[in-house]
C-alpha positions in Angstrom: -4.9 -47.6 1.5 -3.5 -44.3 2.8 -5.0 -41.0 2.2 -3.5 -37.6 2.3 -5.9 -35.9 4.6 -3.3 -38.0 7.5 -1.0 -35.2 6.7 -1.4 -32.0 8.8 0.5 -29.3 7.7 1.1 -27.5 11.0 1.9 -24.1 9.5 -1.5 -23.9 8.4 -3.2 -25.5 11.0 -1.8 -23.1 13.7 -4.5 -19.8 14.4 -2.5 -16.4 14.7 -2.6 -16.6 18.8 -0.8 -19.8 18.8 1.4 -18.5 16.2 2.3 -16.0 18.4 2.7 -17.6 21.4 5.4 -19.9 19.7 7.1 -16.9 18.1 7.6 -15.3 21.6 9.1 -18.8 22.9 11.3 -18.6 19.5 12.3 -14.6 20.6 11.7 -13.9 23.9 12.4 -9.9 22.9 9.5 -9.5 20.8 6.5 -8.9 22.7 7.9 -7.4 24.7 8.8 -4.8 22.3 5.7 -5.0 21.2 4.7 -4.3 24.6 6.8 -1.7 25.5 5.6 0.2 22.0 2.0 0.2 23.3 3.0 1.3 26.6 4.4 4.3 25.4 2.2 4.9 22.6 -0.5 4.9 25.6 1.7 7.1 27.9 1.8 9.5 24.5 -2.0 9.8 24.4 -2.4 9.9 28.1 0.1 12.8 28.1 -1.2 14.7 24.9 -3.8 16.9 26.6 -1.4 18.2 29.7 1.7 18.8 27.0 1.5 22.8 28.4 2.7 25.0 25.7 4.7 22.2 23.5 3.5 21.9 19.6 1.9 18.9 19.1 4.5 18.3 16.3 7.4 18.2 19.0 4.8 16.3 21.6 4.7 13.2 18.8 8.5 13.5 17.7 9.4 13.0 21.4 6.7 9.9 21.7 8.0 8.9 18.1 11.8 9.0 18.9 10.9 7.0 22.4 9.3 4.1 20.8 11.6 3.6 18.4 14.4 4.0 20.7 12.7 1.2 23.1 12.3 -0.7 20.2 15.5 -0.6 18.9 17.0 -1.4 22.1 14.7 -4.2 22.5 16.0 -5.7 18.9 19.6 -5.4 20.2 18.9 -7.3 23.7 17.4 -10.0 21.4 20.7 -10.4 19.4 22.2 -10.5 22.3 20.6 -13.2 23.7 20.5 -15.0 20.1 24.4 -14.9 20.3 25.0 -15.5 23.8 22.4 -18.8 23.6 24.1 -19.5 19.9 27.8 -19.6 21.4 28.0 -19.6 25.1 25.2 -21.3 26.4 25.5 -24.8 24.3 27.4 -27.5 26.5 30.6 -28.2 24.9 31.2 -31.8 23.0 
């Protein structure tokens, strides 16, 4: 007699670090755009009380446009590598 409670659904099984972890094999780019946006979200804070005589509006459109623009950048290395592992990198039949 078989039973369904055999079947393991992995997608549900799987807690959120594990998901993660296989993710980042999946798209190597992502944490570490992740963790270049916390690096500079940190460097932002870390900065905001010696900012001299810059507004605090221009302070956090400077740390704004500088994540984004890490991010960004770290989006277009991962298509990069997508393509170049998609077309280049399989051994030819």
């Amino acid at each position: 007699m078989s039973s369904d409670t055999d079947i393991s659904l992995s997608s549900y099984d799987e807690d959120q670090g594990s998901k993660l972890i296989r993710k980042a094999r999946e798209a190597p780019f992502v944490p570490i755009g992740m963790a270049g946006f916390a690096a500079i979200v940190a460097h932002g804070l870390y900065r905001l009380k010696s900012r001299g005589n810059t507004k605090m509006s221009v302070h956090l459109i400077h740390m704004r446009v500088a994540a984004q623009g890490f991010i960004v950048g770290a989006v277009t290395l991962g298509m990069g590598y997508s393509l170049y592992q998609e077309f280049w990198g399989k051994p030819k039949p």
